[in-house]
N, C-alpha and C positions, 0 to 999 in steps of 0.2 A: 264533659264534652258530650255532644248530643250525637245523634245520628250524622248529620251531615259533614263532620269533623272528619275528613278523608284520614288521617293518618296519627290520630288519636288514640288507635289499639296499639299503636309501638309504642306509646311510652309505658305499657302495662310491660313489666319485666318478665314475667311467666310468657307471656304471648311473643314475647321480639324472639326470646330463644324458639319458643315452640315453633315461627315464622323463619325461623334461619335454618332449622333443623328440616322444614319441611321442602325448602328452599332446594339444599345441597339433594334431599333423596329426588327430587325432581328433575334436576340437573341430568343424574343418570339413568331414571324410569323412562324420560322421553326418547332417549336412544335407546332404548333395547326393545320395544315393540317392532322395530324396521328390522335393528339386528337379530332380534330371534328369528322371523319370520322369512328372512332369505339365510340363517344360520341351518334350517331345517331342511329350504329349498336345494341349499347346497349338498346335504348328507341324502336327499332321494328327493330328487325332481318330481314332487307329484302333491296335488291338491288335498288327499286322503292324510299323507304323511305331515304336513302342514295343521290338518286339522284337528288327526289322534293328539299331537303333540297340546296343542292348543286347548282342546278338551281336559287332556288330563292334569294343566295348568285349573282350570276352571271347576272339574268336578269335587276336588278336595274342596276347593275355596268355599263352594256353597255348603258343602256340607257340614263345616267345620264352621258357618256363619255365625247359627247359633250358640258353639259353645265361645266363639269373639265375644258376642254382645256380654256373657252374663261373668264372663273372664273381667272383662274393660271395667263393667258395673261393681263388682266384689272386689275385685284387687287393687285396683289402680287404673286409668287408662294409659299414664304414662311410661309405668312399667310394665303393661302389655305392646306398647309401641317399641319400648326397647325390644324384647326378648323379640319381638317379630322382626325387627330387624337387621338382629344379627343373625337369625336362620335365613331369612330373605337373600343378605349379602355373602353368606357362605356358600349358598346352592345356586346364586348367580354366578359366582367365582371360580366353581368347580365346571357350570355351565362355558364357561368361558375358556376357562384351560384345554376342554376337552375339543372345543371347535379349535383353538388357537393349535392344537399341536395336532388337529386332522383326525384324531381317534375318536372323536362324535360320533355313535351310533343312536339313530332314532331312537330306540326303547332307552337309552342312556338318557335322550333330551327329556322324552316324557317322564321319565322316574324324577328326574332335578327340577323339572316343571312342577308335576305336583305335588313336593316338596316347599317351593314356592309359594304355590297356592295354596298351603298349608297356615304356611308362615300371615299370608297375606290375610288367609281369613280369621288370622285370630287380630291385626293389629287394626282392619279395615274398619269395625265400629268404634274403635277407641279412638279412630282419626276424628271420624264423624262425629262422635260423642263431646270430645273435650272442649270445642270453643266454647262454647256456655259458660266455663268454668275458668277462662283465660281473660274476658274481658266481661264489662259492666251490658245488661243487656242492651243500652240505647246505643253500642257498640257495635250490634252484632253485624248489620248489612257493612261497615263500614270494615269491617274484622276481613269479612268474607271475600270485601274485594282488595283490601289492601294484602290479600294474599293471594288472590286469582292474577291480578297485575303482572307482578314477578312470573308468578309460574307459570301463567300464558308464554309472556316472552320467552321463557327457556321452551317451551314448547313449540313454540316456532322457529329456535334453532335447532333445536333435540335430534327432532327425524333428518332434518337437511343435513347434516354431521353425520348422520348414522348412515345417511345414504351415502354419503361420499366415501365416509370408511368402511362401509360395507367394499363399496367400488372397487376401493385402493388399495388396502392394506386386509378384507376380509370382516366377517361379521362377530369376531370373537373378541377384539378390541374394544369393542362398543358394550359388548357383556361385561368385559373387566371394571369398567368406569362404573357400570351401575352395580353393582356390587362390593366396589371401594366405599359407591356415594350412600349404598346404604349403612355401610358402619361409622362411615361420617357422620350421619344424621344422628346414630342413634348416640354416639359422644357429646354432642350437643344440647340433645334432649334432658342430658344426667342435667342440665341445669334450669329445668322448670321443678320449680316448689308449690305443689298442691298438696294437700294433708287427705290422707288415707280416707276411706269409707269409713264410716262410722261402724261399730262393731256389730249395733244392732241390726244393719242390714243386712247382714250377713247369717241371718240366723236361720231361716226359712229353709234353706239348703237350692241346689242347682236348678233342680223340678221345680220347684215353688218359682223361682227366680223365671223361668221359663213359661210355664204355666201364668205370671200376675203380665210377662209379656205380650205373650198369644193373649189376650182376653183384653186387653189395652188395644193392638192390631185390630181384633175382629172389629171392635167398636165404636174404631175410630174411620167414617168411611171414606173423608178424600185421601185417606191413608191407605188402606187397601186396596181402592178403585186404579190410584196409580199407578201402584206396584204389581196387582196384575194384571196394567197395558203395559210396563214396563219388559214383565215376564216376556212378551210377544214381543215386541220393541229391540231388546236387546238380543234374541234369538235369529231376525232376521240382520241387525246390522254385523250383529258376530259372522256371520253364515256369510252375507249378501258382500259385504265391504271389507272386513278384518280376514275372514279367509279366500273370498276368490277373488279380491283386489290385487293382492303381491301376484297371484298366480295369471291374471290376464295381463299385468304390467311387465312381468315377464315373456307374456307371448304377443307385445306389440312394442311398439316404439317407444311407451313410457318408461320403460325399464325401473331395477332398483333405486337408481339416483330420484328419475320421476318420479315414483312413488313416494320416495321419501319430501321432495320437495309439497307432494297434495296434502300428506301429512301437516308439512308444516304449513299451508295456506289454512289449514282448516285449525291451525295452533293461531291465526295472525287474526282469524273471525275471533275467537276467545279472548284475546289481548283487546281488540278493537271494542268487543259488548262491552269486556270488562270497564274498560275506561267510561264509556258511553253511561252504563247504568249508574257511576258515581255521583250523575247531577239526575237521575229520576227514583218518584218515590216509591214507585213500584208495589201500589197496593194490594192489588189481587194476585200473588205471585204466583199462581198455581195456573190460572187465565192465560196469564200470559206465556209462561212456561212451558205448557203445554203445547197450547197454538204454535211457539219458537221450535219446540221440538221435532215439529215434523219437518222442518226444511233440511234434517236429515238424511230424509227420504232422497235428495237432489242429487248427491253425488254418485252414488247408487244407479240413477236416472242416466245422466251421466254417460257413466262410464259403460250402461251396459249398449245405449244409444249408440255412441261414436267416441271410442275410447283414445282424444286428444289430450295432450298434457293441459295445454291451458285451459280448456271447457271443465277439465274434472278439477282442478286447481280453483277456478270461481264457485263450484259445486261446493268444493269441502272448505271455502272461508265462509259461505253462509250457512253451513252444516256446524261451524265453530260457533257463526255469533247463536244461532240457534239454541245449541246444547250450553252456551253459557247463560242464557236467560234462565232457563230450566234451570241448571245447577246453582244459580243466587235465589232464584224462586222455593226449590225443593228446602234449600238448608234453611232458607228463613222460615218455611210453614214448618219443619223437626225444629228449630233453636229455640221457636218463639210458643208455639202450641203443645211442643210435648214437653212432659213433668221431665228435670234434670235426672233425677234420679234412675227414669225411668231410659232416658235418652238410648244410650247404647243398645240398650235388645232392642226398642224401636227403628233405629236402624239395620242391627242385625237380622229380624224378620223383613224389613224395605228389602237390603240386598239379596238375602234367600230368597224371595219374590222373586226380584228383578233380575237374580243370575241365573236362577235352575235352569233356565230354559236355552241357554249358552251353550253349555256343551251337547245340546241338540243340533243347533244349527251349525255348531264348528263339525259336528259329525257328518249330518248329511249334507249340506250344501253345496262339499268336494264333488260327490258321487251324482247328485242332483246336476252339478254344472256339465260334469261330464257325462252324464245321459242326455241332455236338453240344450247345452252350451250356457256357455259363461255366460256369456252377454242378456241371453234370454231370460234367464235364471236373475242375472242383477236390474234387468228392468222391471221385473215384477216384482222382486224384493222393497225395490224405492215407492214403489207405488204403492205396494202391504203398508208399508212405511208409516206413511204421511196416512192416509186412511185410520189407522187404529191409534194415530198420537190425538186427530182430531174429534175422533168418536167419543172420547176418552170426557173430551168437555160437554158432552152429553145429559154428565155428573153435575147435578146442583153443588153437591159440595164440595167440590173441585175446582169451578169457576170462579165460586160465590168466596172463598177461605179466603180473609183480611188478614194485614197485617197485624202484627200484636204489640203492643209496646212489653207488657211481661211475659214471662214465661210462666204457665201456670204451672202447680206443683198438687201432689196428692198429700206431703207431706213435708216438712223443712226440707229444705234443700240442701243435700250433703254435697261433700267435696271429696277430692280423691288425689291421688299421686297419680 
């Protein structure tokens, strides 16, 4: 089956599990961004308390990026998916208990956050790592949406659910599901069969493994160029949208429920690209990815303009099909240009790039809104926005990056569990 065979990767056995597993952890990752976020609002009303928590989910995660990548590469990736997700689903669970019975204290949420983001950052390259090694490459773009599809759609229920039970029943409910869904997933997982690293790659030791990464990064430049615009990119959507969005939605008529429903317009863009990108060939995916990326800057705009349900609702669908162009653009120039082998720490340096600068903006951007106001603060954030996604193609070898039909490789290409 060639590229255009939309649904060609299910019949690979290893990939339909891996797809069903990644399925069910989605299910309940997409409510618990609403529900944390008014889980926190609830235990101290305040922009600063929102954002420690958030931080200290994020700071582990980068830190511990790098020991993901060279974990997923030496071991396994799919037994670093497991082990991450039964720490994931135990400290969401614990999260959960703690709101549900009202004894949630902020330093309790931040310690089970970055706990979380502990777990997360050792399984996040092995996610990114593995399709290569799940389906044939002339597979890949077809892989990537027949899995984007699915989890668009729960993504566009995810928040809308989580806002209504945040509503109804409180925001601790919505923690439980996502921490049942992640030892669901990781059950299902037990039934992908890829065969171990080969022993001899394992021999260099951790440094070395790290060291042949960074020197791969430096070298490669639409690879670094992105990742740190992405560094500034995600500092101000963390800051501008993820922490003073629930906090202005609470101090205007969009409320919880609204919130969660912008959420999910901006899950119905993701659904809607996805489909869409099915029938185009999408050659320069970096070009185009890029340029998409900045209409995330819109809801931002937005909301800091004239914060109405429906205007920020059409904001974050096109803020969705946006960030889905970019995200089938990114994983095709990692799946198709970087060595398998090498895959995992090349994401793992991507993410450490692109997150460090996260728990910056979830730190100040509290304290920034309330010195200068909210609104003022998220108009100029949408506007940083769009400016440094566009600059960004500035880059010859950012615009110019073709699609690949092989993966190149520095050496055989191993396989792994």
């Amino acid at each position: 089956m060639k590229d255009g065979s939309a649904l060609a990767p299910l019949r690979e056995p290893n990939f339909r599990y891996y797809w069903m597993s990644r399925l069910i952890d989605r299910a309940g990752t997409t409510m618990a961004g609403v529900a944390l976020a008014f889980a926190v609002l609830h235990v101290s009303d305040s922009a600063t308390a929102l954002g420690t928590v958030l931080a200290a989910y994020s700071i582990p995660m980068v830190v511990f990026l790098l020991a993901g990548g060279v974990l997923a590469d030496r071991f396994g990736r799919t037994l670093v998916i497991q082990l991450s997700n039964v720490l994931s689903g135990l400290s969401q669970l614990a999260t959960a208990a703690l709101v549900i019975t009202g004894t949630a204290e902020v330093w309790q949420l931040a310690a089970l956050a970055a706990l979380n983001g502990t777990a997360t950052a050792a399984g996040m390259p092995a996610l990114a790592g593995v399709m290569p090694q799940l389906v044939p490459r002339d597979q890949l773009k077809a892989a990537n949406l027949v899995l984007a599809v699915p989890e668009n759609a729960l993504m566009v229920l995810g928040p809308a659910v989580s806002g209504v039970l945040v509503a109804v029943v409180g925001p601790g409910w919505a923690l439980a599901v996502d921490g049942t869904t992640y030892l669901l997933a990781m059950l299902v997982l037990t039934r992908v069969r890829i065969p171990r690293p080969a022993d001899g790659q394992q021999r260099g030791g951790a440094i070395a493994d790290l060291r042949e990464g960074w020197t791969y990064f430096r070298g490669t430049t639409w690879l670094w160029v992105v990742v740190a615009s992405f560094s500034l990119l995600n500092a101000i959507s963390s800051g501008g949208l993820n922490t003073l969005g629930p906090v202005l939605a609470t101090q205007t008529d969009i409320g919880e429920a609204g919130w969660g429903l912008i959420r999910s317009a901006q899950a119905v863009g993701f659904l809607v690209c996805s489909l869409i990108l099915i029938r185009i060939s999408f050659r320069r995916p970096l070009l185009w990815g890029m340029a998409a990326v900045a209409l995330n800057g819109i809801p931002m705009l937005v909301l800091g303009l004239q914060p109405v349900l429906v205007a920020a609702m059409v904001g974050a669908f096109l803020a969705g099909l946006g960030s889905q162009v970019f995200g089938l653009g990114w994983d095709l120039a990692m799946q198709e240009h970087v060595p398998v082998e090498m895959l995992s720490r090349a994401y793992s340096y991507d993410m450490l790039g692109s997150f460090v600068a996260i728990p910056v903006g979830q730190l100040l951007f509290g304290p920034i809104g309330l010195a200068f106001g909210v609104q003022r603060v998220m108009v100029i954030a949408g506007v940083a926005y769009i400016v440094v996604a566009l600059v960004t193609l500035a880059s010859r070898s950012v615009r110019d990056l073709p699609r690949a039909t092989t993966t190149v490789s520095a050496r055989s290409l191993p396989q792994d569990s």
